[in-house]
LUMFI-10592 format. One record per residue (C-alpha): residue number from 1; residue in three letters; z, y, x. Coordinates in steps of 0.5 Angstrom, whole numbers. Layout:
% residues N
{r NUM,"ALA",{Z,Y,X}};
...
//
This chain:
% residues 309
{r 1,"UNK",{53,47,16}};
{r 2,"UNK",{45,46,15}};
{r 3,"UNK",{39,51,15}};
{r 4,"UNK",{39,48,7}};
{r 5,"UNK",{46,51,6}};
{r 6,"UNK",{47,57,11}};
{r 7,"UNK",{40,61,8}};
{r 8,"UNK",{40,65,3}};
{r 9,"UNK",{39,63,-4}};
{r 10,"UNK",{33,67,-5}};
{r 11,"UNK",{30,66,1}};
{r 12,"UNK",{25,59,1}};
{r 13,"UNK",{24,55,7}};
{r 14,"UNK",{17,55,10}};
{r 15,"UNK",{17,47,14}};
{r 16,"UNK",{12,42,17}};
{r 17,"UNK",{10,35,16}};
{r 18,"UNK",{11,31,23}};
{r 19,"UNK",{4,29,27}};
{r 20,"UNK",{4,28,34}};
{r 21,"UNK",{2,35,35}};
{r 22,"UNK",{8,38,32}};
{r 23,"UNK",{13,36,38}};
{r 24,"UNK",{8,41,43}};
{r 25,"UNK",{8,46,38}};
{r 26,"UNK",{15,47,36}};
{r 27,"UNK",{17,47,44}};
{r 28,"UNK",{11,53,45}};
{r 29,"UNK",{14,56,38}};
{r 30,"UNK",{20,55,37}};
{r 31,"UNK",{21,60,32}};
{r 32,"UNK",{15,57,28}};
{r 33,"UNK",{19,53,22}};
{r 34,"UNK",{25,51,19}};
{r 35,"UNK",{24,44,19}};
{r 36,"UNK",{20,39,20}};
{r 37,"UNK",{19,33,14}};
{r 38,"UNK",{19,26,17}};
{r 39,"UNK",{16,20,13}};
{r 40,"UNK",{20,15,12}};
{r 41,"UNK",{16,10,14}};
{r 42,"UNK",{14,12,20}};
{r 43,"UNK",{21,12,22}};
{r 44,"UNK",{20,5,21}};
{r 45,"UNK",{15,3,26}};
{r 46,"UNK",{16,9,31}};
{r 47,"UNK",{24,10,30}};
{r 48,"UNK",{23,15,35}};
{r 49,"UNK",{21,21,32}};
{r 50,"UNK",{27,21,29}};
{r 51,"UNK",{30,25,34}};
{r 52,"UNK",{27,31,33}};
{r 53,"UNK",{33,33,28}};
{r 54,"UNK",{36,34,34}};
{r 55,"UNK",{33,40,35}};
{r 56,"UNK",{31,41,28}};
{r 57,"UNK",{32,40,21}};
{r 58,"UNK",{28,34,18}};
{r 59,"UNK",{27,33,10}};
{r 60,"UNK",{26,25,9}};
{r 61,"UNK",{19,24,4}};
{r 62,"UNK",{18,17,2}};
{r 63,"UNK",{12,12,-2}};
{r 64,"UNK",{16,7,-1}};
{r 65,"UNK",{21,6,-9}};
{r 66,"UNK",{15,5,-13}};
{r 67,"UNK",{18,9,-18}};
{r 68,"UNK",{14,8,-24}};
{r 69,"UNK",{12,0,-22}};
{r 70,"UNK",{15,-7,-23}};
{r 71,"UNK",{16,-8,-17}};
{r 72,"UNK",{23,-5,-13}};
{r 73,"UNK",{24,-5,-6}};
{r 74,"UNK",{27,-10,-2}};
{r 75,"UNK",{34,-11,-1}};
{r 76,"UNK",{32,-10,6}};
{r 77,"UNK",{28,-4,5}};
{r 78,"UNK",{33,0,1}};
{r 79,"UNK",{38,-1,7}};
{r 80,"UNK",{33,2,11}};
{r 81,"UNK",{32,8,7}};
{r 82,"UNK",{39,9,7}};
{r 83,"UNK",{41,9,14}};
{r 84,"UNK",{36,14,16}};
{r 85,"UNK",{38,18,9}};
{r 86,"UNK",{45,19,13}};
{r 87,"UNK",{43,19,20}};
{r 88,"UNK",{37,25,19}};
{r 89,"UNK",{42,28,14}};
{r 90,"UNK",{36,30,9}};
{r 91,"UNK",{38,35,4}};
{r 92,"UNK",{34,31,-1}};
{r 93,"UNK",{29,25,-1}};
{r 94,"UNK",{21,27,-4}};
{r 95,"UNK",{18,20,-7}};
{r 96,"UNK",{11,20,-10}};
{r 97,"UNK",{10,19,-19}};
{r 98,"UNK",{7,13,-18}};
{r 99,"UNK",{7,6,-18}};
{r 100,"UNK",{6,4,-10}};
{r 101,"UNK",{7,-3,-11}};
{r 102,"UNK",{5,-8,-18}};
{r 103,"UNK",{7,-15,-19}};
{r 104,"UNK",{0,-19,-17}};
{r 105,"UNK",{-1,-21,-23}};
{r 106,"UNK",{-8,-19,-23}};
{r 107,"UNK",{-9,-21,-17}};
{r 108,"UNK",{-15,-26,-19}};
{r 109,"UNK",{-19,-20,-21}};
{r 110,"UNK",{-18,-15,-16}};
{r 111,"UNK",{-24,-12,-14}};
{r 112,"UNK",{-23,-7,-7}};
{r 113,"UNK",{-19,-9,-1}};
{r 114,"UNK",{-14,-3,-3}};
{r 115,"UNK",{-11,-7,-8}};
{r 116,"UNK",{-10,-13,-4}};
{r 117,"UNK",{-9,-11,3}};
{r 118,"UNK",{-9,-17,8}};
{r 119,"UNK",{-1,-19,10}};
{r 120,"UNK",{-3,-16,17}};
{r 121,"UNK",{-4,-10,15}};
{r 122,"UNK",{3,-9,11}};
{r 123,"UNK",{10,-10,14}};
{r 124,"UNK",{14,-16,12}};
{r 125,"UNK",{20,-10,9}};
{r 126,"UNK",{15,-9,4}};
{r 127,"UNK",{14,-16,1}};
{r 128,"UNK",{17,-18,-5}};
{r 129,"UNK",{16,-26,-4}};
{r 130,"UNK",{9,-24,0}};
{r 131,"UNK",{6,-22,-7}};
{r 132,"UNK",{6,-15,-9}};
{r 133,"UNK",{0,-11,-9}};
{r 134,"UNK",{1,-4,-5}};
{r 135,"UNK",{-4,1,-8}};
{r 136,"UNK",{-1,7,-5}};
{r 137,"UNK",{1,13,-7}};
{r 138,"UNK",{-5,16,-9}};
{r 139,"UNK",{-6,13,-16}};
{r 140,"UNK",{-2,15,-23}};
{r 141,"UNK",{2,10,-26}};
{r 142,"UNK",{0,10,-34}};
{r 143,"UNK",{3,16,-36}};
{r 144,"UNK",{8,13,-43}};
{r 145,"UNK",{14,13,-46}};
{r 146,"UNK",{16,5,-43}};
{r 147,"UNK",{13,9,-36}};
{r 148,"UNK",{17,15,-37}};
{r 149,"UNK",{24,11,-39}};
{r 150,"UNK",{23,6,-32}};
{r 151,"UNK",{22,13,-28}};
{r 152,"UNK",{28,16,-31}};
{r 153,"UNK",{32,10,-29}};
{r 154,"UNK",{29,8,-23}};
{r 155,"UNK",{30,16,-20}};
{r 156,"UNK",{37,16,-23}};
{r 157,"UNK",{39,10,-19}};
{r 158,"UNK",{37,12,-13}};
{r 159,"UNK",{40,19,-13}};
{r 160,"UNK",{46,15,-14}};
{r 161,"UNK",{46,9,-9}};
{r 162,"UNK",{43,15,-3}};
{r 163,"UNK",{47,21,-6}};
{r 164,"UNK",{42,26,-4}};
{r 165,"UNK",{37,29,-10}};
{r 166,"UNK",{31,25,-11}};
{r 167,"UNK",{26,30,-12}};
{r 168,"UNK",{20,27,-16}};
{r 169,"UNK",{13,30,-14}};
{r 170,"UNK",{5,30,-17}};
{r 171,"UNK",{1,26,-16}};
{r 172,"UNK",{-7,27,-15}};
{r 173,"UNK",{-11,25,-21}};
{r 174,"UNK",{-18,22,-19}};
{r 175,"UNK",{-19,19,-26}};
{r 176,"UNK",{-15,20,-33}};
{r 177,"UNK",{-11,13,-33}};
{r 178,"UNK",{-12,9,-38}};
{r 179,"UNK",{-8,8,-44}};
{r 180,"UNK",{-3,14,-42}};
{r 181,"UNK",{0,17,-49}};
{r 182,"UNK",{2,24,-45}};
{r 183,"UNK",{-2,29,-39}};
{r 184,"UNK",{2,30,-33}};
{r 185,"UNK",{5,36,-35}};
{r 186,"UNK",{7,33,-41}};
{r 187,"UNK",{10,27,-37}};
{r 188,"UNK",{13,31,-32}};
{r 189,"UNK",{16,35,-37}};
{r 190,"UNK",{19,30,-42}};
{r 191,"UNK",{22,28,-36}};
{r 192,"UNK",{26,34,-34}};
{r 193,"UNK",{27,34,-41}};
{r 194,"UNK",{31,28,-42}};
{r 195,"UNK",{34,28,-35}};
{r 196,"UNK",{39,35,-33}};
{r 197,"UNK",{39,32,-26}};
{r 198,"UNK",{32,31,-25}};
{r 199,"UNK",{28,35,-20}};
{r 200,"UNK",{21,37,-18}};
{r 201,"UNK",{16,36,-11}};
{r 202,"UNK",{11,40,-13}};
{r 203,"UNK",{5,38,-9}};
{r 204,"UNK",{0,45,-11}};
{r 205,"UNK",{-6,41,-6}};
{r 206,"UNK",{-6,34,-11}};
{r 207,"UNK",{-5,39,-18}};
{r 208,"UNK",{-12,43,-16}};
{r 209,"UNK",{-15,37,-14}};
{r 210,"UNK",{-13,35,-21}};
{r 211,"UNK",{-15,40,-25}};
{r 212,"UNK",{-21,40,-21}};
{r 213,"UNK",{-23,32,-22}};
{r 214,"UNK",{-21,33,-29}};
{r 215,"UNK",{-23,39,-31}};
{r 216,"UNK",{-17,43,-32}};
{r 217,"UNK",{-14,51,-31}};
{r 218,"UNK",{-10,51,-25}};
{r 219,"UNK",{-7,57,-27}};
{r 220,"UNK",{-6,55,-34}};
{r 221,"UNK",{-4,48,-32}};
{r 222,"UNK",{2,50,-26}};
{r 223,"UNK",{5,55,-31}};
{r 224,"UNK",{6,50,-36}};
{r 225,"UNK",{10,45,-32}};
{r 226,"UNK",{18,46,-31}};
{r 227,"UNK",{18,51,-25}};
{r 228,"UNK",{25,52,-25}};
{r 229,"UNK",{26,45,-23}};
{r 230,"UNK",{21,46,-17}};
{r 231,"UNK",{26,45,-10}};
{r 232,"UNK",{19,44,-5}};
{r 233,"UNK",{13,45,-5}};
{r 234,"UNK",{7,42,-2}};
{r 235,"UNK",{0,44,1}};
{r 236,"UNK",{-4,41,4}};
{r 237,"UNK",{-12,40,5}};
{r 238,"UNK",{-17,37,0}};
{r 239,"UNK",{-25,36,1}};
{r 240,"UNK",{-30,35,-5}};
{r 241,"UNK",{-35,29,-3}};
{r 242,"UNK",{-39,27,-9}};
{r 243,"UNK",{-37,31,-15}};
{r 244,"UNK",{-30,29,-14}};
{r 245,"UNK",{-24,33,-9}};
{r 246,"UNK",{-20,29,-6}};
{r 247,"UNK",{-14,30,-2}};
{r 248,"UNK",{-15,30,5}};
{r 249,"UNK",{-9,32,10}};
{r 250,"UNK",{-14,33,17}};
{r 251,"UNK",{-16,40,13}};
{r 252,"UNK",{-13,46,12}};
{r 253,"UNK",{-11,47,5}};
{r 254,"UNK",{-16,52,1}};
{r 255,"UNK",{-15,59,0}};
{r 256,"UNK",{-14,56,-9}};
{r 257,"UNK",{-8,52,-7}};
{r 258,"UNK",{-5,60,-3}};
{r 259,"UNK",{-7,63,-9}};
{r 260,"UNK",{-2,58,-13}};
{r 261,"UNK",{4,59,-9}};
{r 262,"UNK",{2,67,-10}};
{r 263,"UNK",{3,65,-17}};
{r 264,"UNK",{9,59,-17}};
{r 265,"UNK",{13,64,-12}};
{r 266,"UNK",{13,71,-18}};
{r 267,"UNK",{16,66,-22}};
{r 268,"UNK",{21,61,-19}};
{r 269,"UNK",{25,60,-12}};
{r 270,"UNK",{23,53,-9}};
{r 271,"UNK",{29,53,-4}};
{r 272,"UNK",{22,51,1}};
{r 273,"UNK",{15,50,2}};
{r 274,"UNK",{12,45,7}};
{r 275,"UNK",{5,45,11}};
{r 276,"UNK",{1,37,11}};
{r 277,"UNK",{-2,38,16}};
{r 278,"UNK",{-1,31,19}};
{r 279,"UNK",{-7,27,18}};
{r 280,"UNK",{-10,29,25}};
{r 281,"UNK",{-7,29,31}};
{r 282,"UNK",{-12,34,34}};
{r 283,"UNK",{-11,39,28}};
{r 284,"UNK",{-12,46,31}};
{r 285,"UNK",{-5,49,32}};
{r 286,"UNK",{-7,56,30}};
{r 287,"UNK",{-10,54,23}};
{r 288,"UNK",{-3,52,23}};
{r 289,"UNK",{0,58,26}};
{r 290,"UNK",{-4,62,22}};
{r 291,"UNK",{-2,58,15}};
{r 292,"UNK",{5,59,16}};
{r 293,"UNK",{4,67,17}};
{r 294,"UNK",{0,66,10}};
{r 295,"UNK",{5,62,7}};
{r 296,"UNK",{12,67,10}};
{r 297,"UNK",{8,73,8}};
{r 298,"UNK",{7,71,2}};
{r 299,"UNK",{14,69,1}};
{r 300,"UNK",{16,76,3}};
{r 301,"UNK",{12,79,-1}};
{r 302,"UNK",{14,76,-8}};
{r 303,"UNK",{21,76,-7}};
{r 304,"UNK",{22,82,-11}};
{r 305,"UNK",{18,80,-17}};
{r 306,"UNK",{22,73,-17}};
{r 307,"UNK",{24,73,-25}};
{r 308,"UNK",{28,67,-29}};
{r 309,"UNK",{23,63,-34}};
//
């Protein structure tokens, strides 16, 4: 029996996104955390990492299926992904709302390297006829209801064919996209409300980052999202550079995003929440000991106060 099913239903799980220091931590403190999340990715190009779920649970998270983009993965990829869905034995796979790969049709008008990276740079796994676009995870899809209906769609297909929830997780904001008919929130509910099985990663790091690039309350805007579908919890760091707050994971995450997680957990039981420290593999492990002691106090203290939405 795993970690996820033997823990009491009303105890959330405090995890860490694998870096090269995560290995060393674990072996000084081996009571530390309860897992260790793995980026699908990596596992790809260091297959090796994978043997951590020897010694501890590992959740798989992915930007790979471009849930809301025109471009699915290969054949190939997909495989892949299943295969190590199955060897780490992940209760449930985390995948980005947002587009990671487009079909190369504005290719000609493209204007930064992001958006057309040199083939070198992408592995052949995430090629479709050596075209697409990979724009990464980082920027919303157009938030409409032919958008909506492709993400409904792609989720449930890719619940079905890995038989593992996919959790769906908030993106930053950077700018508002255009041609979008609905806000996140209002994206990120209508998806719940038309798909029962749907269920949430939320990244508290990427919804201040939101609310502040876009002038929005983020206390206002975490109430107002669907909490009772929330089944992971994400934070990270996040650093301002001219005028706009951008993620950033060699940072700790800033006391607004543990203030967050103070007021997600008087209102809901996520089954677990990870720390995204993995941006540096120098980060200073006692800003991570220390973050785990904040997030675990935090847990211990609202628990009692947890009421149904």
């Amino acid at each position: 029996m795993s970690v996820f099913e033997s823990s009491p239903s009303n105890h959330t799980l405090v995890g860490l996104t694998y870096s090269e220091y995560v290995p060393g931590l674990l072996t000084a403190n081996p009571r530390l955390i309860d897992y260790v999340e793995i980026a699908f990715e990596q596992l790809l190009q260091t297959p090796e990492v994978g043997v951590l779920w020897h010694d501890v649970p590992v959740v798989l998270h992915c930007a790979s299926l471009s849930l809301a983009g025109n471009v699915p993965p290969t054949s190939a990829l997909a495989e892949k992904l299943d295969y190590w869905v199955k060897k780490t034995g992940t209760p449930w796979l985390g995948e980005h709302l947002a587009y990671v790969r487009s079909d190369g049709r504005y290719r000609d008008i493209a204007e930064h390297s992001a958006a057309t990276p040199a083939s070198d740079l992408i592995h052949s796994d995430f090629l479709v006829d050596g075209t697409p676009f990979n724009i990464g995870y980082t920027v919303s899809p157009q938030l409409s209801a032919s958008v909506l209906d492709r993400v409904l769609k792609a989720s449930a297909a890719w619940e079905a064919k890995l038989k593992r929830p996919v959790l769906l997780e908030n993106g930053p904001f950077y700018f508002a996209m255009p041609g979008s008919t609905m806000s996140q929130v209002e994206f990120i509910n209508a998806l719940c409300e038309h798909r029962s099985e749907a269920r949430l990663l939320l990244d508290l790091s990427h919804l201040a980052i939101t609310c502040s690039n876009l002038s929005l309350d983020p206390f206002e805007t975490l109430i107002a999202l669907p909490l009772d579908r929330v089944v992971e919890v994400h934070v990270s760091g996040a650093r301002e550079e001219d005028g706009m707050v951008w993620d950033d994971h060699t940072l700790p995450a800033p006391a607004l995003v543990f203030e967050l997680f103070d007021r997600l957990m008087t209102v809901a039981q996520p089954k677990a929440v990870t720390l995204e420290y993995n941006w540096d593999a120098a980060f200073p492990v006692e800003a991570v000991i220390r973050d785990v002691g904040r997030l675990r106090q935090i847990i211990a203290d609202r628990l009692p106060e947890v009421t149904r939405l």
